[in-house]
N, CA and C atoms as an extended XYZ file, in Angstrom:
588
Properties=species:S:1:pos:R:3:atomname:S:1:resname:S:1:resid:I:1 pbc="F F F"
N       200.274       80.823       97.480 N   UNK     1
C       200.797       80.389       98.760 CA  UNK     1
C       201.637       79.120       98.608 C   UNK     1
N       201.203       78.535       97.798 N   UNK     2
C       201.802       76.833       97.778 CA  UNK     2
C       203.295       77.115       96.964 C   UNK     2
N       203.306       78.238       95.866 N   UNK     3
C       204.329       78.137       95.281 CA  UNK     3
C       205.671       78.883       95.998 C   UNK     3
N       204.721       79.935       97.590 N   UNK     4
C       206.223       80.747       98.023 CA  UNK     4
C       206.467       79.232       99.041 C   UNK     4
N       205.879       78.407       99.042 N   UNK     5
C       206.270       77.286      100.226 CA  UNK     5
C       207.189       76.394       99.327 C   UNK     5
N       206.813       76.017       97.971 N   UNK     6
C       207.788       75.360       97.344 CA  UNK     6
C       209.276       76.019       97.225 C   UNK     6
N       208.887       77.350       96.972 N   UNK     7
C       210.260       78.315       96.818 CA  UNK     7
C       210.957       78.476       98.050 C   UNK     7
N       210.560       78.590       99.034 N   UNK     8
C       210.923       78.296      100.779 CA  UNK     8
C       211.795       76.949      100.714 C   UNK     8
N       211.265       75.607      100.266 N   UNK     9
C       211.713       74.169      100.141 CA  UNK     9
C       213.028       74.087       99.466 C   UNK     9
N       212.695       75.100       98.111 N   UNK    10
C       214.024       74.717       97.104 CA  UNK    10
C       215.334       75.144       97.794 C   UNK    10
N       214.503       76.701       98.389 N   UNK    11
C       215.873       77.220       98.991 CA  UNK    11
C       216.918       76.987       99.939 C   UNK    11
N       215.821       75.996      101.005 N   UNK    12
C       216.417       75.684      102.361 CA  UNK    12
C       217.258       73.959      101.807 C   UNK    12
N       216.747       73.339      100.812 N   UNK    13
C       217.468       72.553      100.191 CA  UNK    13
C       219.229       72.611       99.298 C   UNK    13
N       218.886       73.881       98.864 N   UNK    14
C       220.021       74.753       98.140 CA  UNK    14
C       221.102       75.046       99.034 C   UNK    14
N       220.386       75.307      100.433 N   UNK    15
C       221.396       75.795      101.411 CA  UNK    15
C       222.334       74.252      102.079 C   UNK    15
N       221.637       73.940      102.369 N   UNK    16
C       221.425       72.618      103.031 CA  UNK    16
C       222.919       71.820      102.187 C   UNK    16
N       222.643       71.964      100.947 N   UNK    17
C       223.697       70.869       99.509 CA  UNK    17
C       224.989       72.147       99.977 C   UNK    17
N       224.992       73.291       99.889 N   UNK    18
C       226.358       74.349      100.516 CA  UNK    18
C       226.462       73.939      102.074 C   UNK    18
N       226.222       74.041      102.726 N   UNK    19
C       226.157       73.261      104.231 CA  UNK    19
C       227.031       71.693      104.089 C   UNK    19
N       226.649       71.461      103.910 N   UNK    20
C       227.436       69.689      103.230 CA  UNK    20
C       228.614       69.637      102.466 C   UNK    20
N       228.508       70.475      101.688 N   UNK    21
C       229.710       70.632      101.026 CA  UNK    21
C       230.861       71.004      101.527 C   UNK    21
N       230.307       72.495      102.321 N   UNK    22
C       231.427       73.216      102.726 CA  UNK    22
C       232.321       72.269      103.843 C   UNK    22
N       231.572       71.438      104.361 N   UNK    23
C       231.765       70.616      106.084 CA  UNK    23
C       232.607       69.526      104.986 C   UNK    23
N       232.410       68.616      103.921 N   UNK    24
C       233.145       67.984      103.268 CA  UNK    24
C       234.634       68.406      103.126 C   UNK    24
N       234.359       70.100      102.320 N   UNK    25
C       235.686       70.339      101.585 CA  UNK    25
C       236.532       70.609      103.356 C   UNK    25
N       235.649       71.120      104.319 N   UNK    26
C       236.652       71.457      105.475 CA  UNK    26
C       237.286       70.593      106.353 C   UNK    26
N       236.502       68.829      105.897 N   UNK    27
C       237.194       67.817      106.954 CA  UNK    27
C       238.372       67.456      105.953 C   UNK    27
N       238.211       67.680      104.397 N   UNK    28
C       239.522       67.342      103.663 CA  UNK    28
C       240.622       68.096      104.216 C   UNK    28
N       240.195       69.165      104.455 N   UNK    29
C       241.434       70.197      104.487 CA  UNK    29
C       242.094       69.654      105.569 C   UNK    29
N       241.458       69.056      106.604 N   UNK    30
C       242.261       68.481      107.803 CA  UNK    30
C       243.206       67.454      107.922 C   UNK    30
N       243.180       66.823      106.449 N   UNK    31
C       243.774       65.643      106.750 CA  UNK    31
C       245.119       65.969      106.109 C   UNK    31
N       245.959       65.000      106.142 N   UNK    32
C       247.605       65.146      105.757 CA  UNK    32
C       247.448       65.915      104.008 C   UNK    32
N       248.368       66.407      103.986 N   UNK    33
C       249.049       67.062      102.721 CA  UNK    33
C       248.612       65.898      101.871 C   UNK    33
N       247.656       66.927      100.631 N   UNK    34
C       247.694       65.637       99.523 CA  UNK    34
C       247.920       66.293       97.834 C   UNK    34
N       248.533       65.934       97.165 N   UNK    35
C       249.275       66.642       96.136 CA  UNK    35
C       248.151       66.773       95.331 C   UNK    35
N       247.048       65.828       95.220 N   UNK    36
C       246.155       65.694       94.554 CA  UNK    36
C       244.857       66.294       94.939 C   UNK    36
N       244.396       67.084       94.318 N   UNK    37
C       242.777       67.668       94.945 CA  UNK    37
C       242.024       66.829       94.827 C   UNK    37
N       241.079       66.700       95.887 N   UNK    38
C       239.853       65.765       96.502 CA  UNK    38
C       238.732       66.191       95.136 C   UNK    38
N       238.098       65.543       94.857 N   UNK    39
C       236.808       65.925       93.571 CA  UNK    39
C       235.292       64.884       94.196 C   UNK    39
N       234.407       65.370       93.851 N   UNK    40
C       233.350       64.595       94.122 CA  UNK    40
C       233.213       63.239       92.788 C   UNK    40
N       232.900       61.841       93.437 N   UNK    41
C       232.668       61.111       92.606 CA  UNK    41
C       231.341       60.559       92.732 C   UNK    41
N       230.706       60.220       91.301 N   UNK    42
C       229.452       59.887       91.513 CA  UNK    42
C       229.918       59.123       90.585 C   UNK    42
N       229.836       57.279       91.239 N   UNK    43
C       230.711       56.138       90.168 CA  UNK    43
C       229.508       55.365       89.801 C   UNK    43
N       229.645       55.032       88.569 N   UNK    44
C       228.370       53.467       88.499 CA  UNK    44
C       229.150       52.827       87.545 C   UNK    44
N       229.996       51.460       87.802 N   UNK    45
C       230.122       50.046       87.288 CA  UNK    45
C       231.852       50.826       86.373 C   UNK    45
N       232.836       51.669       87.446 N   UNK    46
C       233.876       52.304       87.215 CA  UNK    46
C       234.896       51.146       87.489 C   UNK    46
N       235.589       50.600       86.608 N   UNK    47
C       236.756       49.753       87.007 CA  UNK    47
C       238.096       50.353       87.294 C   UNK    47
N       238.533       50.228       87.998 N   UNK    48
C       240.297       50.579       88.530 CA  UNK    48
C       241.179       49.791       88.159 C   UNK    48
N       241.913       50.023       87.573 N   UNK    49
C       243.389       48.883       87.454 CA  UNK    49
C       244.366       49.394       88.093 C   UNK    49
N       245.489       48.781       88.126 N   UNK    50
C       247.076       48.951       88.063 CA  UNK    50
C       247.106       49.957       87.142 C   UNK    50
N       247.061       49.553       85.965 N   UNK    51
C       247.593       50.753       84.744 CA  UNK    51
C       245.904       50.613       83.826 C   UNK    51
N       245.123       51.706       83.940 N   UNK    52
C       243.995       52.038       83.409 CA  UNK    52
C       244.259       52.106       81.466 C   UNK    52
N       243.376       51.650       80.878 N   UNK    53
C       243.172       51.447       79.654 CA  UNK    53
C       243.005       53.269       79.146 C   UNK    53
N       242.067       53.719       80.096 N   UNK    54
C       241.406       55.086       79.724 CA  UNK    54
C       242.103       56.178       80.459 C   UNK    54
N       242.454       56.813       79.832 N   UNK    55
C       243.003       57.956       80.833 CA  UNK    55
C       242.846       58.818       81.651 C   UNK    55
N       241.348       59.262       81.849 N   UNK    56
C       240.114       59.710       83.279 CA  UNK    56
C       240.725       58.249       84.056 C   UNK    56
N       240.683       56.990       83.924 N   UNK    57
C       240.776       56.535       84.761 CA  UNK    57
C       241.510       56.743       85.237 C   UNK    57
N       242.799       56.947       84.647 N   UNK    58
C       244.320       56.987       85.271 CA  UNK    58
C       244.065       57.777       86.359 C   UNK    58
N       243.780       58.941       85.440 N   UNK    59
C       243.469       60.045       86.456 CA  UNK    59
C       242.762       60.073       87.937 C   UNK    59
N       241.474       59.426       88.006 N   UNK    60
C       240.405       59.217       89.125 CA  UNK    60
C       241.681       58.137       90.034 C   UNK    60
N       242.147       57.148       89.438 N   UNK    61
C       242.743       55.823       90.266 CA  UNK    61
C       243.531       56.551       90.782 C   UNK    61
N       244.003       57.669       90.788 N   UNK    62
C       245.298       58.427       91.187 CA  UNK    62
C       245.146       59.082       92.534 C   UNK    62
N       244.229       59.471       92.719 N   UNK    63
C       243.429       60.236       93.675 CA  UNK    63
C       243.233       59.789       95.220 C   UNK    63
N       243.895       60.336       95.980 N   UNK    64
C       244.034       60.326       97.575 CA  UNK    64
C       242.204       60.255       98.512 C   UNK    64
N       241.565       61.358       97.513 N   UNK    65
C       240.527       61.403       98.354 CA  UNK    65
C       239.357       60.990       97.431 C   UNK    65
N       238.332       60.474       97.864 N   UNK    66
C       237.279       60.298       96.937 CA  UNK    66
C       236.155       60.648       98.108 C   UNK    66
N       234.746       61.417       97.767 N   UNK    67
C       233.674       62.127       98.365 CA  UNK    67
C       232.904       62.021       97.910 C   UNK    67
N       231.556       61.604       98.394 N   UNK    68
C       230.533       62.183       98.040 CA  UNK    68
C       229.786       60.599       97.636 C   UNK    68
N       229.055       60.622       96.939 N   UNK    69
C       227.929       59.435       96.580 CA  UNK    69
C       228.592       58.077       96.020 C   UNK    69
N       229.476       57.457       96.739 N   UNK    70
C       230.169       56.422       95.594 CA  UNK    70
C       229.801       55.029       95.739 C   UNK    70
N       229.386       54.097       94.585 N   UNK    71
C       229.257       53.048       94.602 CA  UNK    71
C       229.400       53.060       93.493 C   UNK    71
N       229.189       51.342       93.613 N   UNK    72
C       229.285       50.021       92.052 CA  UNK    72
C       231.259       50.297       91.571 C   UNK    72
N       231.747       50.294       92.226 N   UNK    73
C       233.086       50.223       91.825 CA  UNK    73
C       234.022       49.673       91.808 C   UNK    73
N       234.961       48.945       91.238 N   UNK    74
C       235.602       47.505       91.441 CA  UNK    74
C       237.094       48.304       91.527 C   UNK    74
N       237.744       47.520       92.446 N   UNK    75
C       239.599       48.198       92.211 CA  UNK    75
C       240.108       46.960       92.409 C   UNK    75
N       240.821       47.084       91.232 N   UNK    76
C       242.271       45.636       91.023 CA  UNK    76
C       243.322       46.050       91.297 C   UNK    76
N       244.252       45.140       91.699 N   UNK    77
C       245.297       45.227       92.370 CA  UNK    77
C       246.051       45.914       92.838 C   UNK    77
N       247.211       46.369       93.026 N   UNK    78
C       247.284       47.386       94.399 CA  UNK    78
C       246.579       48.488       94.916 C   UNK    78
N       246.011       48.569       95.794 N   UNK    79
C       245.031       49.518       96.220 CA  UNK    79
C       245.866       50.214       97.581 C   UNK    79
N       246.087       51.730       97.462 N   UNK    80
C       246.705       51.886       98.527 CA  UNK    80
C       246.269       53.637       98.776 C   UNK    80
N       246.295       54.183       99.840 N   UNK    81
C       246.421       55.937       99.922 CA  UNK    81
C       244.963       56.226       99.483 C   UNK    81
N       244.072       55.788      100.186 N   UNK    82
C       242.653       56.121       99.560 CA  UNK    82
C       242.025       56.500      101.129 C   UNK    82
N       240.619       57.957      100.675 N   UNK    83
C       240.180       58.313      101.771 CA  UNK    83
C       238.924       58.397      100.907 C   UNK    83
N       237.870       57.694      101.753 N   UNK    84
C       236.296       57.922      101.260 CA  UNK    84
C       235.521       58.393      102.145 C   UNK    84
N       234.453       59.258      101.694 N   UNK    85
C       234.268       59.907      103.006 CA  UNK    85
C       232.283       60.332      102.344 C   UNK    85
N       231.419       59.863      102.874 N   UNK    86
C       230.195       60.092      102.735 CA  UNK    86
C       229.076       58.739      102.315 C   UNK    86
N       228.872       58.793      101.612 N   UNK    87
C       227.838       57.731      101.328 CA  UNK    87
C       228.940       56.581      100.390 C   UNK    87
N       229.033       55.124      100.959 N   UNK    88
C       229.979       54.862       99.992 CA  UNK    88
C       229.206       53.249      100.480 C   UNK    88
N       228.977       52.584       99.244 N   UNK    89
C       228.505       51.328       98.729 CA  UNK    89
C       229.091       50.266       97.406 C   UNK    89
N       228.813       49.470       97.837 N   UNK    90
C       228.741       48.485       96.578 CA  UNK    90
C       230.710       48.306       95.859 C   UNK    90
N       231.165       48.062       96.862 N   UNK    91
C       232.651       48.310       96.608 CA  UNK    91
C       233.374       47.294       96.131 C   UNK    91
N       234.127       46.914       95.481 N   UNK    92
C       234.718       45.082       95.095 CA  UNK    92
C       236.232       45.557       95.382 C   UNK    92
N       237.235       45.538       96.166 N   UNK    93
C       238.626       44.986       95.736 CA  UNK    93
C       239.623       43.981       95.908 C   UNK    93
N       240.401       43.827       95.096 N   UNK    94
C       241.131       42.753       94.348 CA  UNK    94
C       242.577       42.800       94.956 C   UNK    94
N       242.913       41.811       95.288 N   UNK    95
C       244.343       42.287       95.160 CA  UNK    95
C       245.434       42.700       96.427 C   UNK    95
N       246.282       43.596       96.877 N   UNK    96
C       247.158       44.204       97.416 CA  UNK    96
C       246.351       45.577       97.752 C   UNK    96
N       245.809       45.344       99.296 N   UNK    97
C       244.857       46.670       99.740 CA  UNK    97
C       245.023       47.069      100.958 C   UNK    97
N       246.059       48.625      100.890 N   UNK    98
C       246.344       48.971      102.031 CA  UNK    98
C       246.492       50.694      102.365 C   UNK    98
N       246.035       51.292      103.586 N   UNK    99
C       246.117       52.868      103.775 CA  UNK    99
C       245.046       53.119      103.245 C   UNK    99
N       243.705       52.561      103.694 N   UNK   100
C       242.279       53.254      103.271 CA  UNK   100
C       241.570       53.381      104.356 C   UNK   100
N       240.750       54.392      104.036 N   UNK   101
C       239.795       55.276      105.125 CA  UNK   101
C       238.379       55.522      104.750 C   UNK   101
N       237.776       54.849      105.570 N   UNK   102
C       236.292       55.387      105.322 CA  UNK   102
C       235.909       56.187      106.196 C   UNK   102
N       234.961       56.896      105.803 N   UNK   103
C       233.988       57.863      106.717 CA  UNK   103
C       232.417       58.130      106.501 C   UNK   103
N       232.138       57.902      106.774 N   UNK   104
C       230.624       58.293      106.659 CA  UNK   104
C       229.855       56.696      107.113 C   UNK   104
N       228.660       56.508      105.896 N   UNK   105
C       227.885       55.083      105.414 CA  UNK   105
C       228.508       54.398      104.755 C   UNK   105
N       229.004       53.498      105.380 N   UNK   106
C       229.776       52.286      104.094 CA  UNK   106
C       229.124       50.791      104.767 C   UNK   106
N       228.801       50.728      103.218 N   UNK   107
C       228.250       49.100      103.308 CA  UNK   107
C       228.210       48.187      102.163 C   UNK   107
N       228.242       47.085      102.270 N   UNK   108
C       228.485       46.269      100.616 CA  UNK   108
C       229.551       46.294      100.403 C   UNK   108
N       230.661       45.759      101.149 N   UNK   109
C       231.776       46.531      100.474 CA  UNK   109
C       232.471       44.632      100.677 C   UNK   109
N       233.576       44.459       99.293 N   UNK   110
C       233.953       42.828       99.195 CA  UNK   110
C       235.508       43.236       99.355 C   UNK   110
N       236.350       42.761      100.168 N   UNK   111
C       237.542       42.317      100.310 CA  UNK   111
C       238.143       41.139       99.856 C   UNK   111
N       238.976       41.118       98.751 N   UNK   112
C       239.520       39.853       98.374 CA  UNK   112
C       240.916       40.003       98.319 C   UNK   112
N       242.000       39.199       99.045 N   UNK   113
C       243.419       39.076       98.913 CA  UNK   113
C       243.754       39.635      100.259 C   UNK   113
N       244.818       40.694      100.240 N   UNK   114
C       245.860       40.837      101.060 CA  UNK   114
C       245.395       42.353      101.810 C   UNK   114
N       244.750       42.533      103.180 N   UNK   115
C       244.288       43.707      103.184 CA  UNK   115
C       244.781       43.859      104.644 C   UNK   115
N       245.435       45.169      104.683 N   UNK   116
C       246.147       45.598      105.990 CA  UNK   116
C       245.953       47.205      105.960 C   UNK   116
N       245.942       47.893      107.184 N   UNK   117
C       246.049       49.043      107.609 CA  UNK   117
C       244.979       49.718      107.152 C   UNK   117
N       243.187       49.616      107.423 N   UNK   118
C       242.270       50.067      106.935 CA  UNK   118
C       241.585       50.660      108.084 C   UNK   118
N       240.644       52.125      108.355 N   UNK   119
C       240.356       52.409      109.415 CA  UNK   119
C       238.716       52.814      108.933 C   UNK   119
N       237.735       52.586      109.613 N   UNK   120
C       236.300       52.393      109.363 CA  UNK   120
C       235.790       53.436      110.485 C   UNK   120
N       235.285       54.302      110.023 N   UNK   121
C       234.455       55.455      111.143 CA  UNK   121
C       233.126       56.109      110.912 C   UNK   121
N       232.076       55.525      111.386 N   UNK   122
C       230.598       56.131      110.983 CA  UNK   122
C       230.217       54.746      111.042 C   UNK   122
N       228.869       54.681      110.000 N   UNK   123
C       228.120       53.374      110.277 CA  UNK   123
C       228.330       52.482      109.322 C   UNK   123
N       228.753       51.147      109.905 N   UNK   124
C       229.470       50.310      108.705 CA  UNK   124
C       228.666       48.915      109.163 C   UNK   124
N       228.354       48.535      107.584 N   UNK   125
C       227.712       46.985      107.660 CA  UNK   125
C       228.068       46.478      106.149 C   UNK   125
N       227.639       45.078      106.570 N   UNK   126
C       227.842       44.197      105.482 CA  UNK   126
C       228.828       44.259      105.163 C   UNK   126
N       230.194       43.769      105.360 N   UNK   127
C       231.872       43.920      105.228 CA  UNK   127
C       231.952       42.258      104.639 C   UNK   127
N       232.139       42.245      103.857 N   UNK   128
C       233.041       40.500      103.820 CA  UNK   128
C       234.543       40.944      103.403 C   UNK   128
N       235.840       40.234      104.359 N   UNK   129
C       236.682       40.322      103.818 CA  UNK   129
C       237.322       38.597      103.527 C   UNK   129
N       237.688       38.006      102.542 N   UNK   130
C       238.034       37.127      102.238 CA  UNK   130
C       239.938       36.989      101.792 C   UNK   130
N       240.817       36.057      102.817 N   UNK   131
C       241.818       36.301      102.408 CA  UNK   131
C       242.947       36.549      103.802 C   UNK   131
N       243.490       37.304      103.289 N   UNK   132
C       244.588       37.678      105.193 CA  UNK   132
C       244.477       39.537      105.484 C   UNK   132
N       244.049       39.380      106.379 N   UNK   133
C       243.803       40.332      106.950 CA  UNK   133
C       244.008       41.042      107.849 C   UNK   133
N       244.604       41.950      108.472 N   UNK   134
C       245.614       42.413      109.515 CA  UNK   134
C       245.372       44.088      109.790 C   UNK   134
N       245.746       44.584      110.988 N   UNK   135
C       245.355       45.958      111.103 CA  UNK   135
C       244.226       46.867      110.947 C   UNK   135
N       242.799       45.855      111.359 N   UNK   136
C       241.691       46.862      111.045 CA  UNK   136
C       241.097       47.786      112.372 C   UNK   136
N       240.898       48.883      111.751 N   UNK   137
C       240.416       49.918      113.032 CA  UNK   137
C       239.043       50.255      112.788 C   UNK   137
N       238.008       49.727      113.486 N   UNK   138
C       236.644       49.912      113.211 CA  UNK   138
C       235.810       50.882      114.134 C   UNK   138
N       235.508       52.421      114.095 N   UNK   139
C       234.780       52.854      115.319 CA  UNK   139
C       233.717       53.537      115.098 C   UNK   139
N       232.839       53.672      115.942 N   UNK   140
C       231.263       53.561      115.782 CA  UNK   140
C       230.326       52.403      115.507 C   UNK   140
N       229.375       52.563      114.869 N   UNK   141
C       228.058       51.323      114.570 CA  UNK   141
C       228.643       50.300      113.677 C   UNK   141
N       229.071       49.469      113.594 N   UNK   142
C       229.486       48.164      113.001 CA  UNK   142
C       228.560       47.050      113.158 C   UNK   142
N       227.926       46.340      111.876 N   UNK   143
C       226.914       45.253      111.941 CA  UNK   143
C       227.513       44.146      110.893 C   UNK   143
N       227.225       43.168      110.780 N   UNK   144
C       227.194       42.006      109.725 CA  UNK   144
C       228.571       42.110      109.320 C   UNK   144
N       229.608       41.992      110.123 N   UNK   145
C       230.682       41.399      109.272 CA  UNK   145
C       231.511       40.048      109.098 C   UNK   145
N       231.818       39.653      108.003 N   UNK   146
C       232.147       38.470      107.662 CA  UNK   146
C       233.542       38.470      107.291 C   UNK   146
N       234.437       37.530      108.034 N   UNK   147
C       235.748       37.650      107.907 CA  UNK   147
C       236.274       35.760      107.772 C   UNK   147
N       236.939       35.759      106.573 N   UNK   148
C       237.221       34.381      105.921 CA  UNK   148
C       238.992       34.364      105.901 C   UNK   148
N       239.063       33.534      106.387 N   UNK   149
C       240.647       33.499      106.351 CA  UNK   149
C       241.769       33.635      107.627 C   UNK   149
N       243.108       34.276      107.632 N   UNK   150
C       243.536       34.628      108.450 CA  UNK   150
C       243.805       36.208      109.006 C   UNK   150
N       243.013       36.350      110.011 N   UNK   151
C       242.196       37.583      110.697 CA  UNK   151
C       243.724       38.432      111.995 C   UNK   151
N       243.851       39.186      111.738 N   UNK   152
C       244.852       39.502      113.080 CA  UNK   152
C       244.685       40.858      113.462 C   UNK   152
N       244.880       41.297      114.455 N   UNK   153
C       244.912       42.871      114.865 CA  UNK   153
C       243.698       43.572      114.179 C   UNK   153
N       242.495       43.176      114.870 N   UNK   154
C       241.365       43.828      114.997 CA  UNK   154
C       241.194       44.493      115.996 C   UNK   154
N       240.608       45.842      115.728 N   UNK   155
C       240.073       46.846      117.322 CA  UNK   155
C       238.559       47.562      116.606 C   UNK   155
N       237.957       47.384      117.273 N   UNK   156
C       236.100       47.546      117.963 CA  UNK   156
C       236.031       48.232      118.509 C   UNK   156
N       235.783       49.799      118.284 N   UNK   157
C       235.350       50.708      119.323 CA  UNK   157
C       233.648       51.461      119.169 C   UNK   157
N       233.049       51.019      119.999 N   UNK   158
C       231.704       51.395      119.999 CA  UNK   158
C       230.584       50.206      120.006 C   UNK   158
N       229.764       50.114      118.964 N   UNK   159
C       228.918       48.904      118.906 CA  UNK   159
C       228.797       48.037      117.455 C   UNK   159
N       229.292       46.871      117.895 N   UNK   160
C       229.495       45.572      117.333 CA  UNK   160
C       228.924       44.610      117.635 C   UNK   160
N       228.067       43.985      116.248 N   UNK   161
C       226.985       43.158      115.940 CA  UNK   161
C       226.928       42.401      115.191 C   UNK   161
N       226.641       41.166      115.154 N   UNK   162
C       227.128       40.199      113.947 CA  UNK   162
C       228.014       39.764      113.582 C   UNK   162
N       229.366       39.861      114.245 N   UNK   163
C       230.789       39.134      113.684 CA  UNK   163
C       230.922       37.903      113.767 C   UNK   163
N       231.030       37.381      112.214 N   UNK   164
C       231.716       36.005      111.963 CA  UNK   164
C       233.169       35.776      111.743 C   UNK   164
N       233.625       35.099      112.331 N   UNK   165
C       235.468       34.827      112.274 CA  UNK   165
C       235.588       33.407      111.834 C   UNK   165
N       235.482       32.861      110.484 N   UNK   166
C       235.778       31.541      110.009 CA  UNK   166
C       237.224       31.735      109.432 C   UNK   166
N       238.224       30.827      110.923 N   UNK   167
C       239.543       30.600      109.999 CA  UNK   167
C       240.421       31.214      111.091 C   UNK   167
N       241.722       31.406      111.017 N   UNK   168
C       242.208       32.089      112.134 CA  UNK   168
C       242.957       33.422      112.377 C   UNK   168
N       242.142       33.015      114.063 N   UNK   169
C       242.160       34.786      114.365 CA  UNK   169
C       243.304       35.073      115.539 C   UNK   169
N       243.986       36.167      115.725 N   UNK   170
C       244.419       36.593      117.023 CA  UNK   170
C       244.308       37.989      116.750 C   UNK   170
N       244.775       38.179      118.114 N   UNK   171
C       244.943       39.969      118.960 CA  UNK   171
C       243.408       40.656      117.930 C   UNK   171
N       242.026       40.381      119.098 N   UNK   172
C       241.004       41.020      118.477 CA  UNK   172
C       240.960       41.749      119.906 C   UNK   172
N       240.792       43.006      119.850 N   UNK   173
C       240.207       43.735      120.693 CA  UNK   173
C       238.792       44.631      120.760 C   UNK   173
N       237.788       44.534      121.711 N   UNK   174
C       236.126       44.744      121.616 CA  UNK   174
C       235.701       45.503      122.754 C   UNK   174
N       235.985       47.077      122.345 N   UNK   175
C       235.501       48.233      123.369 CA  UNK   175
C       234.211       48.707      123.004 C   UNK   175
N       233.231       48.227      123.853 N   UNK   176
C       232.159       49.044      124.071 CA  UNK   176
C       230.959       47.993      123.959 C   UNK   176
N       229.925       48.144      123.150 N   UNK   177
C       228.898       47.607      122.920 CA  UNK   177
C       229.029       46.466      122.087 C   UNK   177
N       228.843       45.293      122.779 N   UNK   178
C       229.377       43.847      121.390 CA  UNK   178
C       228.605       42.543      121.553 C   UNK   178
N       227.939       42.524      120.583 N   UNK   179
C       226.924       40.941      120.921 CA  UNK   179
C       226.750       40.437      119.735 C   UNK   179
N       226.577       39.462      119.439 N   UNK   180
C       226.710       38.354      118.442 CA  UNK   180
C       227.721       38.226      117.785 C   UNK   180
N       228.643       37.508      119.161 N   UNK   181
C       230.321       37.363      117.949 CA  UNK   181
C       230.091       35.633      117.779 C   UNK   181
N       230.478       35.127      116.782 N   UNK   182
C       230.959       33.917      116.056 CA  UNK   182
C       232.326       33.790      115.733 C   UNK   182
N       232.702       32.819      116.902 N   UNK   183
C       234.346       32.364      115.897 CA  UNK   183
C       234.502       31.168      115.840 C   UNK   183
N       234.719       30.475      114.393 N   UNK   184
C       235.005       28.961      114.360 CA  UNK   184
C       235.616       29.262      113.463 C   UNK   184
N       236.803       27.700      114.292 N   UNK   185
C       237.983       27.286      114.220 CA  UNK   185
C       239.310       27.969      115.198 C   UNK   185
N       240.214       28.938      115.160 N   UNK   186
C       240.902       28.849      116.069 CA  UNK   186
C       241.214       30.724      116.277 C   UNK   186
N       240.910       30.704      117.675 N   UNK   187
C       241.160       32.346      118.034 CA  UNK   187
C       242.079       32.733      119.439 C   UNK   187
N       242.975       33.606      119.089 N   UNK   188
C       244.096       33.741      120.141 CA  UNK   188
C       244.130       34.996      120.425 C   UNK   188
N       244.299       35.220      122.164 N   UNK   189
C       244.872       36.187      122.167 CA  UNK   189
C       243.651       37.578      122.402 C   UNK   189
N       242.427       36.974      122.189 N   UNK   190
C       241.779       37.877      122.458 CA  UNK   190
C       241.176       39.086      123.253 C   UNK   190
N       240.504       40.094      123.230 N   UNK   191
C       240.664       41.053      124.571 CA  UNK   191
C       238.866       41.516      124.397 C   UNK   191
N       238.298       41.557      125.253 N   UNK   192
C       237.205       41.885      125.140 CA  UNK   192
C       236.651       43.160      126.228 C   UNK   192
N       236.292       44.375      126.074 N   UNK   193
C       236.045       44.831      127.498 CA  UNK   193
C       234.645       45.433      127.238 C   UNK   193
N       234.394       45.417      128.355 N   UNK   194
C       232.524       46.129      128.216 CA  UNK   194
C       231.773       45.229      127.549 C   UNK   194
N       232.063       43.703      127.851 N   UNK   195
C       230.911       43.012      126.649 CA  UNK   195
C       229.597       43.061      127.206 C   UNK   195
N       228.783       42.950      126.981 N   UNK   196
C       227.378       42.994      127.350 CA  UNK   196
C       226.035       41.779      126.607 C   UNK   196
């Protein structure tokens, strides 16, 4: 009895990993034309450059879409045309960072330098971005983020918790659910609706 219940478990698990997948490969298919096929990455302590030493890297750094389990991964300098989409942690980049997309769990993730045109959807915490920063689109659960530098054209849709703004900010906009904002030093221009 115990072993047709384990065999019951494996199976509905088996199904479950095709279920996920298939819903993965079908939200890729939705998005813009990409020359490059989407691959699952499962990264631990993967460095990115400009011009990769190794040639898998070349290859992976090349890549429009990245899926599936990703953390511990560092990207240096220009960072641009990237879509992540599922469990995604422990992120470092460097540099010139722009045209990225998250989806799913993202958290841990370090911003350093020049970061514009980034859009955040699902549940996102622990963000530090350090540096100038411009064009972020954040929607759904947003917690703990830390923003150092000069901050501009932020939009908040859903619920927002924990924002620190050290340094200066304008045109922030805050739809929906929003409590514990911090801003010191100088903020312009701001729009807030539904605060609570």
């Amino acid at each position: 009895m115990e072993y047709l219940n384990l065999y019951h478990l494996l199976l509905l698990i088996i199904i479950a990993f095709f279920i996920f997948n298939h819903f993965l490969i079908s939200n890729i298919r939705n998005l813009p034309p990409n020359p490059l096929s989407a691959i699952p990455v499962i990264g631990y302590k993967l460095f990115f450059f400009n011009q990769p030493i190794h040639r898998t890297l070349a290859q992976i750094a090349t890549l429009q879409n990245i899926w599936g389990f990703v953390m511990d991964l560092v990207f240096m300098g220009f960072v641009t045309d990237l879509v992540f989409m599922g469990f995604v942690r422990d992120l470092l980049f460097e540099g010139f960072v722009t045209d990225l997309i998250f989806m799913g769990f993202v958290r841990d993730l370090l911003f350093e330098g020049f970061v514009t045109d980034l859009i955040f959807m699902g549940f996102v915490r622990d963000l530090l971005f350090d540096g100038f920063v411009t064009d972020l689109i954040f929607m759904g659960f947003v917690r703990d983020l830390v923003f150092m530098g000069f901050v501009r054209d932020l939009v908040f849709i859903g619920f927002a918790r924990d924002l620190v703004f050290m340094g200066f900010m304008t045109d922030l906009v805050l739809m929906g659910l929003s409590t514990d904002l911090v801003v010191m030093k100088f903020c312009l221009k701001s729009i807030i609706i539904h605060k609570y």
